[in-house]
C-alpha positions, 0 to 999 in steps of 0.5 A, spaced: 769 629 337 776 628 339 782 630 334 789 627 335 794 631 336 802 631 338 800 623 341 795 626 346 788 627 345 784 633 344 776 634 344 774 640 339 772 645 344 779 646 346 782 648 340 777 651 337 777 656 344 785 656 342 783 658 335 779 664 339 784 666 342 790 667 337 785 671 332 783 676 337 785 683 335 789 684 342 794 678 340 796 681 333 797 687 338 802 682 343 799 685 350 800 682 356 791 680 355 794 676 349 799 672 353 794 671 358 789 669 354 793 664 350 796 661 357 788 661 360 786 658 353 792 652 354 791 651 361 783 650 359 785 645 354 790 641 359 784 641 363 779 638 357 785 633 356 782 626 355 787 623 361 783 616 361 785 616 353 793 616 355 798 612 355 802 611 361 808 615 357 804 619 355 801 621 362 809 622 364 811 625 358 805 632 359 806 631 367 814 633 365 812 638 360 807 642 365 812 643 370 817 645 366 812 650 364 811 651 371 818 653 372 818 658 366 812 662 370 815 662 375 821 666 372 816 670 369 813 672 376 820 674 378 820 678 373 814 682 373 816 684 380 823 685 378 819 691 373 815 693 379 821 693 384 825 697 379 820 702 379 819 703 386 812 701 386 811 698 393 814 705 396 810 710 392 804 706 395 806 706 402 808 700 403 814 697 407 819 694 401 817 689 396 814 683 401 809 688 403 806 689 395 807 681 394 803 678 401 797 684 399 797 683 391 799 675 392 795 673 398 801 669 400 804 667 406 810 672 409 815 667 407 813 665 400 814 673 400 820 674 402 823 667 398 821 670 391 823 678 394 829 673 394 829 670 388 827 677 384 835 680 387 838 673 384 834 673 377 831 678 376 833 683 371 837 690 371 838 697 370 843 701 371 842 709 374 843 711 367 837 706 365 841 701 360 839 694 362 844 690 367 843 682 365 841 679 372 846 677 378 846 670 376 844 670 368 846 662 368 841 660 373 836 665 371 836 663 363 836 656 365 831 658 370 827 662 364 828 655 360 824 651 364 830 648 366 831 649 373 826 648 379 825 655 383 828 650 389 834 648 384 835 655 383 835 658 389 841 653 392 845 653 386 845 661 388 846 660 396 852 655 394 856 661 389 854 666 395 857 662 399 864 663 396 869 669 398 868 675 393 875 674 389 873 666 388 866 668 386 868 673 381 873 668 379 870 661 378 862 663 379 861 662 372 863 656 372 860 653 378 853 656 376 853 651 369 856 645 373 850 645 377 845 648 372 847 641 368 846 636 375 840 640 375 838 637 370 838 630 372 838 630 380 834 633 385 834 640 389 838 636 394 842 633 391 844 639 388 845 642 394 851 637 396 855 638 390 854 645 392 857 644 398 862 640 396 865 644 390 865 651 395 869 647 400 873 645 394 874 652 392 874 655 399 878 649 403 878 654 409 872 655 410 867 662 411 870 667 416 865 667 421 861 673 422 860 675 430 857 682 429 851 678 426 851 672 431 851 676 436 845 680 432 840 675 432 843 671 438 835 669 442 833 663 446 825 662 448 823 658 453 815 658 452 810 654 457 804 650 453 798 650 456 799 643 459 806 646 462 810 642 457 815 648 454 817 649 447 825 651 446 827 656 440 833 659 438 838 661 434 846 661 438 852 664 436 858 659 434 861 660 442 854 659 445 853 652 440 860 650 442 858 650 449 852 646 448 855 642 444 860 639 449 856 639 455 850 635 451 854 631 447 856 627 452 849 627 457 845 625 449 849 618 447 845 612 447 846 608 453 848 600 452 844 595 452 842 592 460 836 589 463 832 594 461 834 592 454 837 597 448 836 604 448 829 605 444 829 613 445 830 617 438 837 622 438 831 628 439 829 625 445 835 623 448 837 631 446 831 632 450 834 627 456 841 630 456 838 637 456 835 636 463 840 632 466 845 637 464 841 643 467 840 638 474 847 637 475 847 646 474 842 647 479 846 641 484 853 645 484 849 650 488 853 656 483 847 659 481 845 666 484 839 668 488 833 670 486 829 674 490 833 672 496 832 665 493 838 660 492 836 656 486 832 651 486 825 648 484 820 648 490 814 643 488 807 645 492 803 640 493 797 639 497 796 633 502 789 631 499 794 630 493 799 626 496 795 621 500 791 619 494 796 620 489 793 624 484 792 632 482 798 636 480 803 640 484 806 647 482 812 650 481 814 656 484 814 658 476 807 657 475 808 649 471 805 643 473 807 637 475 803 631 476 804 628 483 809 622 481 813 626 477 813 631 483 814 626 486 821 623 484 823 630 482 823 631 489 828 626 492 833 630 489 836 636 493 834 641 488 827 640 489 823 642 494 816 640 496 812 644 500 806 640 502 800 644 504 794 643 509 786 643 505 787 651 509 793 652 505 797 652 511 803 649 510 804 642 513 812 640 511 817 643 508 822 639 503 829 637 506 826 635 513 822 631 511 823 628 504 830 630 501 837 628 502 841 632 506 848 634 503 851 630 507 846 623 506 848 625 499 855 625 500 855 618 504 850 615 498 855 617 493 862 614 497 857 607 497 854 606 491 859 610 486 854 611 481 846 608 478 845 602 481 841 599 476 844 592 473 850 594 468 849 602 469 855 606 468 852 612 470 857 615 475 853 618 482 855 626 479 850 625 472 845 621 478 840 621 483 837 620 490 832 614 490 828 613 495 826 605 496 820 605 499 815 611 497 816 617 502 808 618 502 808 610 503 812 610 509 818 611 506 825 613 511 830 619 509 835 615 511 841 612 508 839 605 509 833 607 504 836 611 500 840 609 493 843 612 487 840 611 480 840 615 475 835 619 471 833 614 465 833 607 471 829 612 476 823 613 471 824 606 466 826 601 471 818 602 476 814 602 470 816 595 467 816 592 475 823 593 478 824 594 486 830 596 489 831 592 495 836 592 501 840 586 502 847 587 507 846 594 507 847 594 499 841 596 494 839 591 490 834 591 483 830 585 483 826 583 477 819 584 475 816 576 474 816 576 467 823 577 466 826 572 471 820 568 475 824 567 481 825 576 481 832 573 483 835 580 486 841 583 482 847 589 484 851 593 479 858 591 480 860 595 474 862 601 481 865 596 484 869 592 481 873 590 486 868 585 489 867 581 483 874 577 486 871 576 493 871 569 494 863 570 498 
């Protein structure tokens, strides 16, 4: 049977269980096994609720009122481990600090541990030596948090805004900072709160937090780990002068390239990051001011096995252990900064590098007084952020001259192949002819954009 309370439909079961509960003796007594009975017996009955019976309002309305509950548990979690922090618990069992007992007693995950440790410090209550309760850091977000008013996110960046203020703007303003974003809270998102936040911490602190070098330099790592798949993975935390560095050298090397005859730079800003990051290393490794290694001028030396290279299929290996397939060891290896080495079945080796395959310094040079940059039509890029392009495939008979050789840069050099461009040679000058699709006559186009001077020539 179902009875009708409060807009909301209850079957007789749950309230009756309700009714248990509330006349058991331990409730009279106020323990904490009458609280958790009384919550177990409410959650039951939200659990027996005839949802189908609801109205959409009334759906909405109980989703509010169950996340705001929410939230009041929460900050009753905070407070029993306030209790159990003030009493030392975790230390008299052994463990290292509060996280430990809360992943052991939780099953949670180390993070979650450390955000409520965290959140314990910000709004859990007090005591002081002499035992006399000590409201908590933040009582305003602690009381609105306690009321069902606040979110833990919501919490959390209102405290790491007002812990953002100097100590003697903070000691001032931080009550009324912590009400003025408690009230947004009530109406806007975490986010939202968030930037506020920020905005009145600029207001009150137009100059900014002074930056903290012993703890920069504290945290300061960067790892460059391999996959299996010889891809890698960067992470790291930089200080202010190393982010600072980066920022200038990739800034530049990162910005979306102008619309030419490939079409507009489709890349998202991550891949480009990703594109300048190694530019900017390869124009490291070709000022030739890196120090050796193990007698070894820097450079990446690409072993490749002549098997692999006639049928263009395998892999080659960097003298760091990675791999590479053939046709990106391929096009890397035009470059003087990587060398192949091309091994017999024996493994004896058949070529070595810049005899061979690559540029030398002096081809380079002529290559870059011809072309002056990328010579793929409407490329801007200079002959310093490129590279050397054979024109016809080395493994296909191709020469390491200059006369088969030009400079395009990195994105051309990969882009342009796979949607049919081919460079050609015409008067001693390169040339892009276009795929069919583009232009059935594959009329071949030079970039003029690093010789504008021939623009006027009446030929």
């Amino acid at each position: 049977m179902l009875i009708h309370r409060f807009g909301i439909w209850f079957d007789r079961a749950g309230i009756v269980r309700i009714i248990e509960y509330m006349i058991e003796g331990e409730a009279s007594r106020g323990g904490p096994g009458a609280a958790l009975s009384l919550l177990t017996a409410g959650i039951d009955l939200l659990q027996s609720l005839q949802r189908s019976g609801l109205s959409e309002d009334d759906l909405r309305a109980t989703l509010r009122a169950v996340e705001q509950q929410q939230h009041r548990l929460y900050s009753a979690k905070v407070q029993l481990l306030a209790e159990i922090a003030e009493r030392n618990v975790a230390g008299r069992l052994g463990l290292r600090g509060l996280p430990s007992l809360i992943l052991a007693d939780l099953r949670c995950t180390y993070r979650t541990a450390k955000d409520l440790a965290r959140a314990v410090d910000r709004f859990g209550s007090r005591r002081a030596l002499t035992g006399e309760p000590l409201e908590p850091r933040f009582p305003t977000v602690s009381q609105a948090l306690a009321d069902g008013r606040l979110s833990a996110q919501h919490a959390d960046v209102i405290a790491a805004a007002i812990e953002a203020l100097p100590t003697a703007v903070r000691a001032e303003h931080a009550g009324e900072v912590a009400a003025a974003l408690v009230e947004l809270a009530a109406e806007r998102d975490p986010a939202a709160v968030q930037l506020l936040g920020q905005r009145i911490v600029a207001h009150l602190n137009p100059d900014g937090p002074a930056p903290d070098d012993r703890q920069q330099q504290s945290r300061r790592r960067v790892h460059l780990n391999r996959r299996g798949d010889s891809s890698g993975e960067l992470a790291g935390d930089l200080t202010a002068s190393c982010q600072a560095v980066w920022e200038a050298v990739l800034t530049p090397l990162a910005a979306k390239r102008p619309a030419d005859a490939l079409g507009q730079d489709v890349r998202t800003q991550a891949q480009r990051m990703h594109d300048a990051f190694e530019t900017a290393g390869r124009m490291l490794l070709a000022t030739g001011d890196l120090p050796a290694k193990a007698g070894v001028s820097s450079a990446v030396v690409l072993t490749l096995s002549l098997t692999d290279l006639e049928r263009r299929a395998g892999a080659a290996t960097t003298h760091h252990g990675g791999k590479l397939s053939i046709a990106e060891a391929l096009r890397l290896a035009a470059d003087g900064d990587f060398i192949p080495a091309v091994l017999d079945d024996a493994g004896g080796v058949l070529s070595y590098g810049r005899r061979r395959r690559l540029a030398s310094r002096g081809q380079r040079h002529a290559l870059f007084a011809r072309d002056r940059g990328c010579t793929f039509p409407d490329c801007a890029r200079p002959a310093a952020r490129s590279e050397v392009h054979h024109i016809n495939e080395w493994t296909r008979g191709g020469r390491t001259d200059v006369q088969a050789m030009a400079i395009a840069c990195g994105y051309h050099n990969n882009e342009a192949p796979k949607q049919g461009w081919q460079t050609i040679m015409l008067g001693g000058v390169p040339h892009w002819k276009p795929p069919p699709w583009r232009d059935p006559d594959q009329v071949p186009i030079r970039n003029y954009l690093h010789h504008p001077e021939l623009l006027n020539r009446p030929d």
